[in-house]
C-alpha positions in Angstrom: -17.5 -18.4 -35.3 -13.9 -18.6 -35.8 -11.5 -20.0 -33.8 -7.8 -18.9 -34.2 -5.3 -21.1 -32.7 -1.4 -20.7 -33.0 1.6 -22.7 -32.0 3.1 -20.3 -29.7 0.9 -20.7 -27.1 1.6 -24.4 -26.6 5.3 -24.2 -25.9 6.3 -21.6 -23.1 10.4 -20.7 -24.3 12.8 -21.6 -21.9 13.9 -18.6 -19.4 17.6 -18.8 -18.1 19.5 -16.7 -16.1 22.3 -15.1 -17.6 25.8 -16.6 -16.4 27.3 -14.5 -13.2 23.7 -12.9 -12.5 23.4 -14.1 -9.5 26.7 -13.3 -8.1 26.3 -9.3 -9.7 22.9 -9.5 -7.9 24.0 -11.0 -4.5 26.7 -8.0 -4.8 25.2 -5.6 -5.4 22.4 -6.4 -2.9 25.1 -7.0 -0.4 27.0 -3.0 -0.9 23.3 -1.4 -0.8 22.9 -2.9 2.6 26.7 -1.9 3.6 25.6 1.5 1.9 22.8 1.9 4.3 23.9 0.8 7.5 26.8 3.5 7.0 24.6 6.6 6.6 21.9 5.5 9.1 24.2 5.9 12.1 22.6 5.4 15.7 21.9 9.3 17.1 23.8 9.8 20.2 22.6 9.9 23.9 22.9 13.6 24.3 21.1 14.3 21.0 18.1 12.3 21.9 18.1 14.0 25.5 18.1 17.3 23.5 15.5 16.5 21.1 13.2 15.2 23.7 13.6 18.1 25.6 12.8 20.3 22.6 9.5 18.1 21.8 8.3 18.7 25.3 9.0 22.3 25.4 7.0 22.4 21.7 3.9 20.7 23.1 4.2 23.2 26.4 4.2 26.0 23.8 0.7 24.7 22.3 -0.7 23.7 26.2 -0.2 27.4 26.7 -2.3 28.7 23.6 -5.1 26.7 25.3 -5.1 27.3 29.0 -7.5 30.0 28.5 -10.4 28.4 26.3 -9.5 24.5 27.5 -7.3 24.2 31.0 -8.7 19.7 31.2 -6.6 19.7 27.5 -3.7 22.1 28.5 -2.9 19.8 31.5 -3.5 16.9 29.7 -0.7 18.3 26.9 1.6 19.7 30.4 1.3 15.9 31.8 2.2 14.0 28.0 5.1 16.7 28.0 6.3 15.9 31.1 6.1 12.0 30.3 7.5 12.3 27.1 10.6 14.4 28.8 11.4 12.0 31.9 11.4 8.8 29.7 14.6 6.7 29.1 15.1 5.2 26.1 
């Protein structure tokens, strides 16, 4: 058997950081945050009241395709809509 041995493996090279990397990095870091606060802008009042409003109306459209074959799951869907509807957020 042969064993195969090289100095390389001994002595690990030193790793620096380049000069200023850390500042670029903390920057940069720093406008991608700013970046993403800016477009994720808090939805107003009335367009949550309006969405929620539209949710419940979509899951009293689907309570009505099962009032015939399954009225226990139709009111189930008519109670979470009106639930979902009423509450503040």
């Amino acid at each position: 058997m042969t064993a195969i041995t090289s100095q390389t493996f001994h002595h690990a090279p030193a790793f620096t950081v380049p000069r200023g990397a850390r500042v670029v990095a903390e920057l940069f870091i720093a406008a991608a945050r700013l970046t993403a606060r800016a477009f994720s802008a808090a939805p107003s009042v009335a367009s949550t009241l309006r969405s929620r409003a539209a949710e419940a109306e979509d899951v009293r459209r689907l309570a009505r395709t099962w009032e015939r074959t399954d009225p226990g799951f139709a009111a189930d869907l008519y109670a979470a809509a009106a639930r979902h509807e009423g509450q503040a957020d």
